[in-house]
PLY file of the C-alpha trace (Angstrom):
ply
format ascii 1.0
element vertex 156
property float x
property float y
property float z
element edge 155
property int vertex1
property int vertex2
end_header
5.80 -21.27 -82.33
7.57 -19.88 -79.92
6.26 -17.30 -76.62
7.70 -15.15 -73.67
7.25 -17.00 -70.53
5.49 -15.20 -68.11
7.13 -16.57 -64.82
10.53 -15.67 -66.50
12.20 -18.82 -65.34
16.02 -18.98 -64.36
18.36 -21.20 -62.95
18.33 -21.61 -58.98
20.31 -23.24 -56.44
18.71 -25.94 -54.61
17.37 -25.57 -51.26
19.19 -26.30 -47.76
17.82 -28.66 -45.88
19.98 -28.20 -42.28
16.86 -26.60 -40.58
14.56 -30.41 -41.45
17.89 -32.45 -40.74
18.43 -31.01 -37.01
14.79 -31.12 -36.34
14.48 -35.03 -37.39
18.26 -35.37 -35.40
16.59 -33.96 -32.08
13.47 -35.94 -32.44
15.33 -39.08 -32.52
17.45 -38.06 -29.77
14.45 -37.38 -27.77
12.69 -40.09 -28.52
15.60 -42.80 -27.19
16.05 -40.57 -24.05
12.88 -40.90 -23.32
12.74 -44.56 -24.05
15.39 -44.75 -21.65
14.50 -42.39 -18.68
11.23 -44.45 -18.98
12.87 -47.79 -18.59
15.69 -46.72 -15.73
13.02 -45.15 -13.21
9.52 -46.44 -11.81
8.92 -43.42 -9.25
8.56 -40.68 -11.43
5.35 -38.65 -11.72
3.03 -38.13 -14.26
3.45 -34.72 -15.44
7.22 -35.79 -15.89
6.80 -37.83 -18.91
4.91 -34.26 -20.67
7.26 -32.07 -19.22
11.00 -34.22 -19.50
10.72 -34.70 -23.72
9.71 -31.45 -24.05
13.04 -30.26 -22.25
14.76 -32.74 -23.91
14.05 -31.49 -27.37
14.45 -28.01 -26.98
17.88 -28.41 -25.16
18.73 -31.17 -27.95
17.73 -28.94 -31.20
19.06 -25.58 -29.78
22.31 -27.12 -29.13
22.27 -28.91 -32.94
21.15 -25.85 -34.30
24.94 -24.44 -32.79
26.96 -27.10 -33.53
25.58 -28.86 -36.94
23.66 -26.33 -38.89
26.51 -24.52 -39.61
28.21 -27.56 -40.54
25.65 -28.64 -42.71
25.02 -25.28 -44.58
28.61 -24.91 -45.21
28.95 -28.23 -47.13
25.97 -27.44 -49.13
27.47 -23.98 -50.17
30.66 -25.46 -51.33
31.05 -24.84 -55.08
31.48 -28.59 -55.69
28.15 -29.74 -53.76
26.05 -26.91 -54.45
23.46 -27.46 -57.59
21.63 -25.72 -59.30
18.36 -26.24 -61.71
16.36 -24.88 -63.65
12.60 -23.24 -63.06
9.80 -21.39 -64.36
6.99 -21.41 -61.72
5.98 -25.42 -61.01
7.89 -26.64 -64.33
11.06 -28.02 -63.09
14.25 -29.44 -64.96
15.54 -32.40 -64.06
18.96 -31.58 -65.16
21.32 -30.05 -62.15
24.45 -28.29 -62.67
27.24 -27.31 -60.69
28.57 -23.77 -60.19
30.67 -24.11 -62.88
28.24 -25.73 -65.14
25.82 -22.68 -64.31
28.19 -20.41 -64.99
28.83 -21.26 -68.25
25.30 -21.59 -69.18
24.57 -17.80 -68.52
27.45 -16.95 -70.52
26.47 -18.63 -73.10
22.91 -18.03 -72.87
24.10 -13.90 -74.22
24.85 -14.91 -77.53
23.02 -18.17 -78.17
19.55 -20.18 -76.81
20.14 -22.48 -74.46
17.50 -25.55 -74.28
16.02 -26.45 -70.91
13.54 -29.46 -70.92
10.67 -30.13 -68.35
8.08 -32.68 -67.64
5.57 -32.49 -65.81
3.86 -36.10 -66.00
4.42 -37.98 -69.08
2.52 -35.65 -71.82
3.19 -32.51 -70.16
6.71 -32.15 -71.82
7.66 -28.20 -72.48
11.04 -26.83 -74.15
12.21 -23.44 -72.48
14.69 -21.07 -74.53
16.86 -18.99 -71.92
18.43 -16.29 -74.58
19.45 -12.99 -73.33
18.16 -12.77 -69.78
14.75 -14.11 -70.72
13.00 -17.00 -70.94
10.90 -18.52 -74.06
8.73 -21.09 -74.29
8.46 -23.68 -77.24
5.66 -26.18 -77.91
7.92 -28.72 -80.12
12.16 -28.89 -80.47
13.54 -27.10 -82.71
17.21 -25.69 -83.31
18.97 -22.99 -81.91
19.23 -21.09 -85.33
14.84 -21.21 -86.00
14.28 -20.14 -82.20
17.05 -17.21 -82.38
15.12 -16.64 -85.56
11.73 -16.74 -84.17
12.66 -14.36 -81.11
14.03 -12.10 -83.44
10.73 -11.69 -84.95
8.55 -11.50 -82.05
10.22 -8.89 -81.30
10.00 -6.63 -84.32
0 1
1 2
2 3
3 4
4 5
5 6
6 7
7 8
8 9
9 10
10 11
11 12
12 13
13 14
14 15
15 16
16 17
17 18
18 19
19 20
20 21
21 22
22 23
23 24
24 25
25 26
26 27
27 28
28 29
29 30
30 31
31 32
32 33
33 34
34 35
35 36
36 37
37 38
38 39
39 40
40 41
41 42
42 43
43 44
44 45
45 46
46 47
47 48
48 49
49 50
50 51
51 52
52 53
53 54
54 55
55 56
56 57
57 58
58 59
59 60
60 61
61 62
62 63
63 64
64 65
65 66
66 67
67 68
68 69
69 70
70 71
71 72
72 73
73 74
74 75
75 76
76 77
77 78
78 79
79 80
80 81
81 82
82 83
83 84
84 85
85 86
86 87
87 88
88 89
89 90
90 91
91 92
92 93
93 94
94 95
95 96
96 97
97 98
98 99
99 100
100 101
101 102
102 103
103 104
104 105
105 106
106 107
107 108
108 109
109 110
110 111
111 112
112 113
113 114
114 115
115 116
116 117
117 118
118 119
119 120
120 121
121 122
122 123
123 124
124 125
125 126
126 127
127 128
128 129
129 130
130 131
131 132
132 133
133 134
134 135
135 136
136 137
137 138
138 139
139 140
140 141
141 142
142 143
143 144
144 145
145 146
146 147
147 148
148 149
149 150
150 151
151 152
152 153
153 154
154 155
């Protein structure tokens, strides 16, 4: 009925994404500069049009990378916006939680099973057991009092 997961899954915070944002910031940027420098002058040569977005982009990322990365990261790490979900290798929860929310789970998780539910495609539906620092896996539902019952016995 029930089995240790091997991939021990746990709840993790989601991932920042300042690094993608500044990058897709300074290729727009470039882009319209260029658009521009190329409509404003006739005379320029043709190495210019290699060379000039290539300047353009570095100057416009490194200088994002200063100002709005840190701007970025620091709203994402605020306890209200940051979330959290859980995961055991590609088997992913759809549920997120707050740091509060998380919190609570792992306290809870010490003296009862907590249920986490993943899908992966419409008949690939698994029920993980987080009890005690480790994680279980269930083929069918079942309550908390059979799986506390049934991890009890696998480990005799």
């Amino acid at each position: 009925m029930i089995k240790p997961d091997r991939r021990n899954g746990n709840i993790i915070s989601d991932n920042n994404n300042s690094k993608s944002i500044v990058r897709l910031i300074a290729i727009i940027l470039t882009i319209i500069l260029t658009l521009y420098e190329y409509g404003s002058s006739d005379n320029d040569p043709w190495w210019w049009w290699i060379g000039y977005p290539l300047l353009i982009f570095a100057i416009s990322e490194y200088v994002l990378q200063l100002i709005l990365e840190p701007l970025i990261k620091k709203q994402h790490n605020s306890p209200k916006k940051k979330k959290y979900y859980f995961r055991s290798g590609i088997s992913i929860c759809k549920d997120r939680y707050n740091q509060l929310e998380k919190d609570t789970l792992v306290e809870r998780q010490k003296d009862e099973p907590i249920l986490f539910i993943t899908k992966n495609g419409e008949e690939n539906k698994k029920y993980y057991w987080r009890f005690k620092n480790r994680t279980w896996i269930s083929k069918e539902e079942a309550s908390v009092k059979e799986i506390k019952d049934a991890i009890k016995n696998y480990n005799k």
